[in-house]
ZAVEX-110008 format. One record per residue: residue number from 1; x negated, y, z of N, C-alpha, C, O, CB in turn; residue in three letters. Coordinates in steps of 0.05 Angstrom, whole numbers, always signed. Last residue first. Glycine has a CB too. Layout:
BEGIN
PAFI   k   n.xx   n.yy   n.zz  ca.xx  ca.yy  ca.zz   c.xx   c.yy   c.zz   o.xx   o.yy   o.zz  cb.xx  cb.yy  cb.zz   r
PAFI NUM      X      Y      Z      X      Y      Z      X      Y      Z      X      Y      Z      X      Y      Z ALA
...
This chain:
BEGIN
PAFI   k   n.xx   n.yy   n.zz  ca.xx  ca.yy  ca.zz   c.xx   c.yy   c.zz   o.xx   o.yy   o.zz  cb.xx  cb.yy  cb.zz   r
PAFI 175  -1459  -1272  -1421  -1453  -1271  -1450  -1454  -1254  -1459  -1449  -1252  -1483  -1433  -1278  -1458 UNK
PAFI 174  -1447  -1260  -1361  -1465  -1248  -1378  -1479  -1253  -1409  -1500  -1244  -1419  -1480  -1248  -1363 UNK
PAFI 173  -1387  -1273  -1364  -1397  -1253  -1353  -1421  -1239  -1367  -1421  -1217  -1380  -1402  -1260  -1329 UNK
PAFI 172  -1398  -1330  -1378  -1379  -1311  -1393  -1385  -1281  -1389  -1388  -1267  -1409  -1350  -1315  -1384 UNK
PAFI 171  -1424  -1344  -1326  -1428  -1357  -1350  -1418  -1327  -1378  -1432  -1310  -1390  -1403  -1390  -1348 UNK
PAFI 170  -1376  -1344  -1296  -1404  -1330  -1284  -1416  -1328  -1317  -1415  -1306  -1328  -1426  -1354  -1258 UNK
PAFI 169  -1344  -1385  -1316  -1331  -1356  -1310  -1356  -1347  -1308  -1359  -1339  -1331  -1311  -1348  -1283 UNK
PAFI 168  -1373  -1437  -1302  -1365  -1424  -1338  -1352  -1392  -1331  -1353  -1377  -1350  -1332  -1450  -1360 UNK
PAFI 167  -1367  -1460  -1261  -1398  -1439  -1270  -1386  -1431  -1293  -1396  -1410  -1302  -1433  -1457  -1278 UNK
PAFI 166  -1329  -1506  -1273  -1336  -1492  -1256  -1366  -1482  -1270  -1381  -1494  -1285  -1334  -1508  -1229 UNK
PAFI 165  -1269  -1473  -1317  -1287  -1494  -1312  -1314  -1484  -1293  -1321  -1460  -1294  -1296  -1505  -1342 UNK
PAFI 164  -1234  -1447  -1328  -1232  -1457  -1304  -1261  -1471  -1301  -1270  -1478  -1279  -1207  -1476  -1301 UNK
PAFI 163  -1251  -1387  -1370  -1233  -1408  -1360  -1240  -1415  -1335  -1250  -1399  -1319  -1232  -1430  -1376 UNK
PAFI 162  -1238  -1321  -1382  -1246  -1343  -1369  -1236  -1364  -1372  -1212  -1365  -1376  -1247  -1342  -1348 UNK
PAFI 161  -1245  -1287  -1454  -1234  -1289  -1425  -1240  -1324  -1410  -1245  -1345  -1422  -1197  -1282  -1429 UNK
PAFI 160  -1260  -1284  -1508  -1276  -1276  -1478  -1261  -1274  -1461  -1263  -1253  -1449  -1292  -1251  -1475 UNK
PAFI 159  -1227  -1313  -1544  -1220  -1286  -1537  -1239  -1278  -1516  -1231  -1258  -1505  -1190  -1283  -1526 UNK
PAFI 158  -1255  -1363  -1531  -1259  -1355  -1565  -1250  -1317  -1561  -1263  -1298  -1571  -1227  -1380  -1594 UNK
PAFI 157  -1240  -1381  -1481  -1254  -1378  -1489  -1269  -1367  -1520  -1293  -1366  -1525  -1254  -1391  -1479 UNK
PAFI 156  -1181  -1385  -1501  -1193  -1363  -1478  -1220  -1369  -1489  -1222  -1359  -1511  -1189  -1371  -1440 UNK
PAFI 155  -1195  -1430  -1533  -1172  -1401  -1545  -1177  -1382  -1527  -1178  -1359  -1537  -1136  -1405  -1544 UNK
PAFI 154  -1200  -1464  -1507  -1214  -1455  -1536  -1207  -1421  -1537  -1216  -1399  -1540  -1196  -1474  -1568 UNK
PAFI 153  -1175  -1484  -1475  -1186  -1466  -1468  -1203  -1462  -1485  -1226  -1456  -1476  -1194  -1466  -1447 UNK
PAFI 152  -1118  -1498  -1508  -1120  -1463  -1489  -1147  -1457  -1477  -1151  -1434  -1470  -1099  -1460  -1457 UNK
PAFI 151  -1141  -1537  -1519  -1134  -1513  -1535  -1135  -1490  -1531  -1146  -1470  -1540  -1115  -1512  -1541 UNK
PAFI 150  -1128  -1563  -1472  -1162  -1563  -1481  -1163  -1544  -1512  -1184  -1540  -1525  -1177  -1605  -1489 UNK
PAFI 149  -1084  -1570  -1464  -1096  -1553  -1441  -1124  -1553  -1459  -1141  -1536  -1453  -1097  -1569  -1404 UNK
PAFI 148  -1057  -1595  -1508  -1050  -1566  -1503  -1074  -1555  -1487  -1084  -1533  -1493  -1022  -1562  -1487 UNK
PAFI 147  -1079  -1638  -1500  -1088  -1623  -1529  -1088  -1593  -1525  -1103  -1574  -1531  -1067  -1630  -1556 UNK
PAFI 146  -1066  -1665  -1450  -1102  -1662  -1450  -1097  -1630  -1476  -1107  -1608  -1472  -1127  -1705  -1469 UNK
PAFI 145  -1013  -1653  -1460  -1026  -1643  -1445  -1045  -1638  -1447  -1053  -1614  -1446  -1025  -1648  -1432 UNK
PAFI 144  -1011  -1704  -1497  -1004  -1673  -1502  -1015  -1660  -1487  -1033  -1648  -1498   -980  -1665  -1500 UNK
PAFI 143  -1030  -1737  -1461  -1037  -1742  -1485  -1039  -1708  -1495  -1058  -1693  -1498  -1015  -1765  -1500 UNK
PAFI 142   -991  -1742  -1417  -1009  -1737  -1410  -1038  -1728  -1431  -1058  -1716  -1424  -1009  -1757  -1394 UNK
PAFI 141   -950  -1773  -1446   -949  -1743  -1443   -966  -1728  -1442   -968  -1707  -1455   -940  -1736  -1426 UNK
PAFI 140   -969  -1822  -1468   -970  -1802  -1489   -964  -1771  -1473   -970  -1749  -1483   -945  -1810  -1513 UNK
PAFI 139   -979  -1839  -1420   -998  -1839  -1433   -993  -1812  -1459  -1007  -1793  -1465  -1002  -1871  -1441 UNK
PAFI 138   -927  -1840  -1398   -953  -1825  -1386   -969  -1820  -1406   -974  -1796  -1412   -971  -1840  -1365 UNK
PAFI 137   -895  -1874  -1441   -892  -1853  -1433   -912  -1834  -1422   -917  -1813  -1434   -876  -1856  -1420 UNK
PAFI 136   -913  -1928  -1429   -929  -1917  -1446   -921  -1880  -1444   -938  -1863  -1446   -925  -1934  -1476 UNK
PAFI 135   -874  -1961  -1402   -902  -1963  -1393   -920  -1937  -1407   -940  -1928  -1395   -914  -1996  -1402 UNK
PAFI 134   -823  -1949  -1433   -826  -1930  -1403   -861  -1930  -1395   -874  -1911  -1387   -804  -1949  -1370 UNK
PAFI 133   -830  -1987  -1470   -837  -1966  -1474   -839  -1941  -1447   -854  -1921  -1445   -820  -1961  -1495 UNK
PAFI 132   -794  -2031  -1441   -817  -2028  -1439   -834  -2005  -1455   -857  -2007  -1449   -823  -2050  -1443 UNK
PAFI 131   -735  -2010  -1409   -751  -2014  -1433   -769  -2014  -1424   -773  -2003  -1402   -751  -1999  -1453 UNK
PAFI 130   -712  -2037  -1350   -705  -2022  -1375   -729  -2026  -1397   -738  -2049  -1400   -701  -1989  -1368 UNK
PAFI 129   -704  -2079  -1312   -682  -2074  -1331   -695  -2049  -1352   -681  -2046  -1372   -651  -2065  -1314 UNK
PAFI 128   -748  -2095  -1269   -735  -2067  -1268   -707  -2058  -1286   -692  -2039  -1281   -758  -2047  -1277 UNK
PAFI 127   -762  -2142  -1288   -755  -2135  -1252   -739  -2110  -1257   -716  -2107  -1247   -786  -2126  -1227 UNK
PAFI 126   -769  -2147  -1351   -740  -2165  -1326   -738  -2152  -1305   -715  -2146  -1298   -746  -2200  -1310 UNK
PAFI 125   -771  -2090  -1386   -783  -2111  -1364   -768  -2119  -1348   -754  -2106  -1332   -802  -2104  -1349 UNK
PAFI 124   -755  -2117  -1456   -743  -2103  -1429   -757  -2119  -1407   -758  -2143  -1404   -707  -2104  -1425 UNK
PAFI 123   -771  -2087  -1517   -776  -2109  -1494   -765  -2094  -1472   -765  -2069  -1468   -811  -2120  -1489 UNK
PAFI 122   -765  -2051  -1555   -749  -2069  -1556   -752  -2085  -1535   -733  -2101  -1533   -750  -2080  -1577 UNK
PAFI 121   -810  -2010  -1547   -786  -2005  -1543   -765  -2027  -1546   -744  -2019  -1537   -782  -1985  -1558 UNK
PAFI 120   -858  -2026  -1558   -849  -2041  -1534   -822  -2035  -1526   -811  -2046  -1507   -865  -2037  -1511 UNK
PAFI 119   -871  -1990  -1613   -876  -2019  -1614   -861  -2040  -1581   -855  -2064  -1583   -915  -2019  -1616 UNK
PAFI 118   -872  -1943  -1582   -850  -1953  -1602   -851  -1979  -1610   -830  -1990  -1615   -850  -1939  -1627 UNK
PAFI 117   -920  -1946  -1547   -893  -1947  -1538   -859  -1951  -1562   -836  -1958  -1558   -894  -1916  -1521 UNK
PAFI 116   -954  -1951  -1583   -954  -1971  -1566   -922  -1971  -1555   -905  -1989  -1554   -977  -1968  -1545 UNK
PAFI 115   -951  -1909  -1609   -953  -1933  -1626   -941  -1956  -1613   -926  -1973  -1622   -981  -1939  -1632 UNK
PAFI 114   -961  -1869  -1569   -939  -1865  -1590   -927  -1886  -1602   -903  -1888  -1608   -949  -1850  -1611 UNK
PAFI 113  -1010  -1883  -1566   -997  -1892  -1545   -970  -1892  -1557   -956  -1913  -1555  -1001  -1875  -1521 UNK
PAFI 112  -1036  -1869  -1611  -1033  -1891  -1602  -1010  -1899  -1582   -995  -1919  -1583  -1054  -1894  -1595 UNK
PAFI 111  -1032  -1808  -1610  -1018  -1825  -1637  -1017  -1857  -1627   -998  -1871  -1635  -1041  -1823  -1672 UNK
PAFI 110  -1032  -1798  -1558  -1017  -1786  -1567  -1009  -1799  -1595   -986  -1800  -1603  -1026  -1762  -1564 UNK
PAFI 109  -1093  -1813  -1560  -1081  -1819  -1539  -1042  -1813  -1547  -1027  -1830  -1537  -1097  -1800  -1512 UNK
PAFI 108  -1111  -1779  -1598  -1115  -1806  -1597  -1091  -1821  -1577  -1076  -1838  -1584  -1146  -1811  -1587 UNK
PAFI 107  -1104  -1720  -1578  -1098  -1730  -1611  -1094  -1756  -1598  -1073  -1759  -1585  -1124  -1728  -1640 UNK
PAFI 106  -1142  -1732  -1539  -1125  -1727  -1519  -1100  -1736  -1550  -1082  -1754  -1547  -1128  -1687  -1500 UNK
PAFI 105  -1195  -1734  -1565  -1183  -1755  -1551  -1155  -1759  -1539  -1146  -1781  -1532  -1197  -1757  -1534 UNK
PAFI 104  -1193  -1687  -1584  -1201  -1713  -1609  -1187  -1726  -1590  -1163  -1732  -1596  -1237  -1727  -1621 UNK
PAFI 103  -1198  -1655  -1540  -1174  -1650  -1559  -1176  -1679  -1575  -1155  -1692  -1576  -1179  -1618  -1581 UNK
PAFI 102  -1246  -1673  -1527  -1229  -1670  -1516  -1195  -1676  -1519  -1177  -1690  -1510  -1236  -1653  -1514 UNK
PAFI 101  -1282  -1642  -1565  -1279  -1681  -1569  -1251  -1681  -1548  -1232  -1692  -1559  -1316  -1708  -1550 UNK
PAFI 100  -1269  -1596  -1555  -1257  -1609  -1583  -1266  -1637  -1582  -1259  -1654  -1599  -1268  -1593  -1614 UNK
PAFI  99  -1296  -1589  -1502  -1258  -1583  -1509  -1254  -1595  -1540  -1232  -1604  -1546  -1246  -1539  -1509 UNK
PAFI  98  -1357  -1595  -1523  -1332  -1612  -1505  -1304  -1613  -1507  -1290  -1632  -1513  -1331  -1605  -1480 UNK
PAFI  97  -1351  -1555  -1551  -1356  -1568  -1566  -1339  -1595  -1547  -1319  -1608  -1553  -1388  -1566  -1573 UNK
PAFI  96  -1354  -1511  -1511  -1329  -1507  -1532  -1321  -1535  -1550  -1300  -1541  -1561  -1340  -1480  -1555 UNK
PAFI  95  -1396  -1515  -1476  -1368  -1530  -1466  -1340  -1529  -1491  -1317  -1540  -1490  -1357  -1509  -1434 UNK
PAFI  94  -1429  -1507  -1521  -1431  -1538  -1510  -1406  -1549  -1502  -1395  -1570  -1507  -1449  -1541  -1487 UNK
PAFI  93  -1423  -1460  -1523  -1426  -1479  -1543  -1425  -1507  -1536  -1420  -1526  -1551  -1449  -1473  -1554 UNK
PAFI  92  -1435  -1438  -1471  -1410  -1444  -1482  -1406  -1460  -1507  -1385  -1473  -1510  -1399  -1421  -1487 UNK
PAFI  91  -1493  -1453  -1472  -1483  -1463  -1460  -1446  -1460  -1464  -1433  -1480  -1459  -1497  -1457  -1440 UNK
PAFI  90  -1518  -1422  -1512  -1515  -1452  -1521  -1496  -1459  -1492  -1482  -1478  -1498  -1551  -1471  -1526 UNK
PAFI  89  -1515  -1376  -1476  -1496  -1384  -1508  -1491  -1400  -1511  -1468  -1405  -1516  -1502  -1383  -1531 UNK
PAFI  88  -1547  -1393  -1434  -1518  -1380  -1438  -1505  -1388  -1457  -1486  -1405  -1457  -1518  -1354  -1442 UNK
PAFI  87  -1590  -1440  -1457  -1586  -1413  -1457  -1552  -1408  -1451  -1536  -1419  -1465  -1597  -1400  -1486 UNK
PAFI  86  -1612  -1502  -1427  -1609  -1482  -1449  -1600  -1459  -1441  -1600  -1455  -1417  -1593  -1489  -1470 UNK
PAFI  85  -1622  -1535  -1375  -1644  -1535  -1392  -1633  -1514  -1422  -1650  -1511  -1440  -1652  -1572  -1400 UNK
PAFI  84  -1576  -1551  -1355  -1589  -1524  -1346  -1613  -1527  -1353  -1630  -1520  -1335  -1588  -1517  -1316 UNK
PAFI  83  -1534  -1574  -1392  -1538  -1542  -1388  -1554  -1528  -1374  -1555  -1503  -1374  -1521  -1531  -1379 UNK
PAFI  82  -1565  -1622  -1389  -1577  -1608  -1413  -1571  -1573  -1407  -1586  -1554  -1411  -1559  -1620  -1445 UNK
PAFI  81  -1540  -1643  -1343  -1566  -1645  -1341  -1578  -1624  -1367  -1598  -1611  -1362  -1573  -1678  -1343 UNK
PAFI  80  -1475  -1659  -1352  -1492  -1631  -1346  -1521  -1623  -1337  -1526  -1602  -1326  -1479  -1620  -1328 UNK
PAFI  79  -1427  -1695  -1374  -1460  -1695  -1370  -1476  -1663  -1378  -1484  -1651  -1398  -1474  -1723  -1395 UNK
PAFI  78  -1371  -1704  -1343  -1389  -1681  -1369  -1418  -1703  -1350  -1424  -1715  -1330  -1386  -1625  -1363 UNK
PAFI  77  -1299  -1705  -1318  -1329  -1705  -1321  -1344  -1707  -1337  -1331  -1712  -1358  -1337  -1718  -1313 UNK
PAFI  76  -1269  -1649  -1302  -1268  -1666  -1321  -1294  -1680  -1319  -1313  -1665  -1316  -1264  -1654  -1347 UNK
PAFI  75  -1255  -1599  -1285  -1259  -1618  -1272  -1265  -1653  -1276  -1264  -1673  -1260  -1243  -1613  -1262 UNK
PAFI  74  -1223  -1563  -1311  -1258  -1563  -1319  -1274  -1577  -1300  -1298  -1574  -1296  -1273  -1532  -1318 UNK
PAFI  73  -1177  -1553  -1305  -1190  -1534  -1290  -1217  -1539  -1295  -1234  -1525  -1285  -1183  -1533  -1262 UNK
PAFI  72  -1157  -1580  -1358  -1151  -1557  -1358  -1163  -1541  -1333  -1160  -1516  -1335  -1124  -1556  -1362 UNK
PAFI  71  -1171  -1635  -1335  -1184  -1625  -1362  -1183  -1585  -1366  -1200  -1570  -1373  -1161  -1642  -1390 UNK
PAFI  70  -1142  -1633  -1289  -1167  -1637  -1280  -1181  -1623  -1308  -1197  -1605  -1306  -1174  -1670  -1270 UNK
PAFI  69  -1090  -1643  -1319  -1093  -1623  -1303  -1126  -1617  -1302  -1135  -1598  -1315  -1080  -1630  -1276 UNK
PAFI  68  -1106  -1691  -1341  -1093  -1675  -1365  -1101  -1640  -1345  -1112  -1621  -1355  -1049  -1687  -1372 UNK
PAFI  67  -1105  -1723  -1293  -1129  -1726  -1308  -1122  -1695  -1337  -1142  -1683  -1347  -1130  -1768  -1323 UNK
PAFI  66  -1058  -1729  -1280  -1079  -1718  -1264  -1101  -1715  -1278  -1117  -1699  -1268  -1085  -1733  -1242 UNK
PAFI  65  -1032  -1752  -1320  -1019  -1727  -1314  -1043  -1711  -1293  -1045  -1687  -1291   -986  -1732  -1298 UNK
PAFI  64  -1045  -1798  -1313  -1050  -1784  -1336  -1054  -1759  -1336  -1071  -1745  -1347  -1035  -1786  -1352 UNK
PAFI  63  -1043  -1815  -1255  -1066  -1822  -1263  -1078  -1798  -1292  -1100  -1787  -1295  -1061  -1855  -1270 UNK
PAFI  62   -994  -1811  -1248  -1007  -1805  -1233  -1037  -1797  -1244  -1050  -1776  -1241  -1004  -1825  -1216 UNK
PAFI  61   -975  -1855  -1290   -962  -1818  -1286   -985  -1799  -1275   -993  -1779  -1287   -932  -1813  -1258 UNK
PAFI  60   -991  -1898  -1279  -1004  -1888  -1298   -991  -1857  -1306   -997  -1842  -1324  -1002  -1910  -1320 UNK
PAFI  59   -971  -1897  -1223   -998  -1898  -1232  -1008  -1896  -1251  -1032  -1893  -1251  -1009  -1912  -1227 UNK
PAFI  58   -914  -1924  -1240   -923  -1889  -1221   -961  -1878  -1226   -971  -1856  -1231   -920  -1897  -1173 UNK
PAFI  57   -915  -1963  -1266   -928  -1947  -1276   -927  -1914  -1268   -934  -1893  -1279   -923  -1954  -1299 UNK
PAFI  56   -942  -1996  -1216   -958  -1991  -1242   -950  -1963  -1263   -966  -1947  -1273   -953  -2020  -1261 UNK
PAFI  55   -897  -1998  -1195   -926  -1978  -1177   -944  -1979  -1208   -956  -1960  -1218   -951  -2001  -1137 UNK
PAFI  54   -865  -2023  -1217   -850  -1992  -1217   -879  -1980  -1212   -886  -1958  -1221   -821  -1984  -1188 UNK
PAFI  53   -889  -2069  -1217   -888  -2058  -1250   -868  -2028  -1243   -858  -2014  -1261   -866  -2087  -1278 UNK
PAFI  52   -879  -2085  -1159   -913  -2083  -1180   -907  -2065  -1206   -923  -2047  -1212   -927  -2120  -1196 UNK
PAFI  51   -837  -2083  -1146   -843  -2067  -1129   -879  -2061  -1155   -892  -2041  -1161   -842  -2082  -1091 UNK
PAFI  50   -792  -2113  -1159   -796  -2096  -1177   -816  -2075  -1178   -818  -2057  -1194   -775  -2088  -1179 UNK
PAFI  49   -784  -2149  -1117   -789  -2162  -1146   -798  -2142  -1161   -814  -2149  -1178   -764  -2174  -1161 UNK
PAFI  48   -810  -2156  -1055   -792  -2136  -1074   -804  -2144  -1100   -828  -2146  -1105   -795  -2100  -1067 UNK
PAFI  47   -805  -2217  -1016   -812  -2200  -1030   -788  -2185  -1046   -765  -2191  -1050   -830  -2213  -1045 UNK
PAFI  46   -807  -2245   -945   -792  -2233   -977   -806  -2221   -991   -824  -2211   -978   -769  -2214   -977 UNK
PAFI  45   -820  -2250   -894   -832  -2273   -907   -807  -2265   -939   -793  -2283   -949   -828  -2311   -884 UNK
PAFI  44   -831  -2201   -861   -800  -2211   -876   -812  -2233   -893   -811  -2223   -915   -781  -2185   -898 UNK
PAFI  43   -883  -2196   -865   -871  -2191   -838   -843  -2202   -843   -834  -2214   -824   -870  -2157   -828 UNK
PAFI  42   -909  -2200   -922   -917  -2215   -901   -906  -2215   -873   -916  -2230   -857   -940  -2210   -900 UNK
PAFI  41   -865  -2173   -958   -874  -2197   -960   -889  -2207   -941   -884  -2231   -940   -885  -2200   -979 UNK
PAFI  40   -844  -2126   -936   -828  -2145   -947   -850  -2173   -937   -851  -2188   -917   -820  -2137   -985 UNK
PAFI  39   -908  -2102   -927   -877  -2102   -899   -859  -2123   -908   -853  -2140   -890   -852  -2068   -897 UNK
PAFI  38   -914  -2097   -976   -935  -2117   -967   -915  -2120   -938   -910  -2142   -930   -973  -2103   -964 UNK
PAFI  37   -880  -2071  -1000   -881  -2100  -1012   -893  -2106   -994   -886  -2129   -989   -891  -2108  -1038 UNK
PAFI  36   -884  -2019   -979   -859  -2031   -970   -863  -2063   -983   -846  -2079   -974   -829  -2011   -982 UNK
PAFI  35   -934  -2004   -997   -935  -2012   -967   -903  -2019   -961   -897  -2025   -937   -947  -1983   -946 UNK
PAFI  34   -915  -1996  -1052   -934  -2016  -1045   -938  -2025  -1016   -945  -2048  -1010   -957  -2007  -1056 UNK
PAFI  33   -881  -1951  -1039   -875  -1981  -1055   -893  -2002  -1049   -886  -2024  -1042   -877  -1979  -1087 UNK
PAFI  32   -919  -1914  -1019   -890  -1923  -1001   -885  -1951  -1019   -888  -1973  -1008   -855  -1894  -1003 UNK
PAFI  31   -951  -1909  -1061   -966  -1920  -1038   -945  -1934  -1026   -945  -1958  -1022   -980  -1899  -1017 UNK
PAFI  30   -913  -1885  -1107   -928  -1909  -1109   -946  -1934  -1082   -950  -1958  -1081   -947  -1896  -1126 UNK
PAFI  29   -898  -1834  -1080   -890  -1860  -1082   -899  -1882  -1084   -896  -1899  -1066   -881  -1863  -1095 UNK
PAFI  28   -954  -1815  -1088   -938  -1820  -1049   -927  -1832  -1056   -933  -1855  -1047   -920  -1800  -1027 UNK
PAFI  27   -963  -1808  -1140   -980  -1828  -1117   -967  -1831  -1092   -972  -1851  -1077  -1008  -1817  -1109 UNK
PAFI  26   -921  -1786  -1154   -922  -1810  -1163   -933  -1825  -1143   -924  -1844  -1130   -936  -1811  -1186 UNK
PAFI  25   -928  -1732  -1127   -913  -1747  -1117   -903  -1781  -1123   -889  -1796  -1109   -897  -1733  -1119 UNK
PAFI  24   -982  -1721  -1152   -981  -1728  -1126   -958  -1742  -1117   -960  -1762  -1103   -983  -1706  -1111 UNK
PAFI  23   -958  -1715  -1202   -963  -1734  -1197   -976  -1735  -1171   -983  -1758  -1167   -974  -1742  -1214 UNK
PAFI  22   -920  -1669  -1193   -915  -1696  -1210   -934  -1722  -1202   -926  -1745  -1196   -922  -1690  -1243 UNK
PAFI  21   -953  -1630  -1184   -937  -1640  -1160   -926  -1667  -1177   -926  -1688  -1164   -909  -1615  -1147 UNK
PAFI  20   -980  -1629  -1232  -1002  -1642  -1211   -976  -1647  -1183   -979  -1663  -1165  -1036  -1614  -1202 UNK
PAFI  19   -944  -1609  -1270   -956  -1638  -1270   -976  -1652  -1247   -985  -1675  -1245   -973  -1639  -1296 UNK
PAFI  18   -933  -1554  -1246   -916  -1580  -1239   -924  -1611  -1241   -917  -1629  -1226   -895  -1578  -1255 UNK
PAFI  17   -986  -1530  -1250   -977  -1539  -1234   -957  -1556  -1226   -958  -1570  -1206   -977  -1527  -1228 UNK
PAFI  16   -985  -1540  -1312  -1007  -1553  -1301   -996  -1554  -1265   -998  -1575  -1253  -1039  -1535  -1309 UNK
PAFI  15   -940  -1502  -1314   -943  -1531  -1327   -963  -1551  -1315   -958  -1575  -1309   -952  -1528  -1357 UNK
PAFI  14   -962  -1453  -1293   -932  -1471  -1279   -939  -1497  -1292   -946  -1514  -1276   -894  -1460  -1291 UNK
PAFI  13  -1003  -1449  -1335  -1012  -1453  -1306   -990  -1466  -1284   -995  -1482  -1266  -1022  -1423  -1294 UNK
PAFI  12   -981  -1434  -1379   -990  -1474  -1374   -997  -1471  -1346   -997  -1492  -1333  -1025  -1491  -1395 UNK
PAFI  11   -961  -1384  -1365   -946  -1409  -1363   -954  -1435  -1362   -943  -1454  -1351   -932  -1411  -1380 UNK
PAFI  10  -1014  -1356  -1365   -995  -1359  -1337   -982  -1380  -1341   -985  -1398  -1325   -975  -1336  -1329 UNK
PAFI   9  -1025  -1363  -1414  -1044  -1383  -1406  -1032  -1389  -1371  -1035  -1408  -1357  -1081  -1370  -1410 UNK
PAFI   8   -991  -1338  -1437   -989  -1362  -1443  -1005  -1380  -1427  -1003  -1404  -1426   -993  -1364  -1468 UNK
PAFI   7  -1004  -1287  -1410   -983  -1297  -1411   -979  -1330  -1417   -966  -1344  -1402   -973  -1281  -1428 UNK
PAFI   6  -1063  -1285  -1438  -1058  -1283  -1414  -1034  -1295  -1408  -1038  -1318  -1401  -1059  -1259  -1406 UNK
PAFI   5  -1046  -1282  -1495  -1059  -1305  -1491  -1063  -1316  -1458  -1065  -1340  -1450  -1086  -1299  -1504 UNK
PAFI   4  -1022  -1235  -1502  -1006  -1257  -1501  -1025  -1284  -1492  -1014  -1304  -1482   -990  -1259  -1530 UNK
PAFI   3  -1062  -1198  -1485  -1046  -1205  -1459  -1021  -1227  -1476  -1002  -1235  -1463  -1029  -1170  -1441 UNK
PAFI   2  -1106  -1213  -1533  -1112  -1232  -1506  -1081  -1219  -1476  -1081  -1228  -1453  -1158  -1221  -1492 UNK
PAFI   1  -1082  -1192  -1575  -1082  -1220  -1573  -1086  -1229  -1544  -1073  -1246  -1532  -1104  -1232  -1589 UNK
């Protein structure tokens, strides 16, 4: 089990790395858009019509897709005042227990957003022309992602192998 689990866990690692050049490059766009409206509009007394609802939703690319990554290196934020008041054990117990609210949420995000964006598929945003379901796209990708990446680290973790999360390798060690 664990060199397919190795293998699989190499490929979300391309996955997780493309989603984070994904959305770095959201955010460089998003900045160039926004510093080309504010050049339009206060130096060219013009504005770019389309320039708010494209940066919006580079930012919710940015934003999901970063956050889906961050889940899968254990960068996530936690309340960690209790792990260092328990035991090793209890302490994967804890982060195992995290990855399944995790997963609950990442589910959520993925049936709603799902909701949201089939529900806006008929509206078109005027500046840009296309659907308004484009707004919701992030959400549900980024959705999958959280499930997949917080699966996989069930799943390493359940095989004794590492994950990302920080102190949790050391952790494992003397389990």
């Amino acid at each position: 089990m664990q060199p397919g689990l190795l293998r699989l866990a190499v490929w979300l690692g391309y996955v997780a790395k493309a989603a984070l050049w994904v959305a770095g490059a959201g955010l460089v766009a998003m900045t160039a858009i926004i510093g080309a409206q504010v050049f339009f509009r206060y130096l060219l007394n013009d504005s770019i019509i389309w320039s708010e609802p494209a940066a919006v939703i580079l930012m919710g690319w940015f934003i999901f897709l970063g956050a889906a990554v961050g889940i899968r290196e254990g960068y996530h934020l936690s309340f960690d005042i209790l792990l260092y008041l328990v035991s090793q054990r209890v302490k994967l117990i804890l982060y195992s227990l995290s990855d399944i609210v995790v997963t609950g949420f990442g589910i959520g995000m993925v049936w709603f957003g799902g909701q949201l964006m089939v529900s806006a598929y008929g509206i078109t945003l005027p500046s840009l022309g296309i659907t308004g379901a484009v707004d919701f796209i992030p959400l549900v990708v980024g959705g999958v992602l959280m499930v997949i990446f917080s699966l996989e680290r069930l799943a390493r973790r359940a095989a004794g192998l590492p994950t990302a999360r920080f102190g949790e390798t050391e952790l494992e060690e003397v389990a």
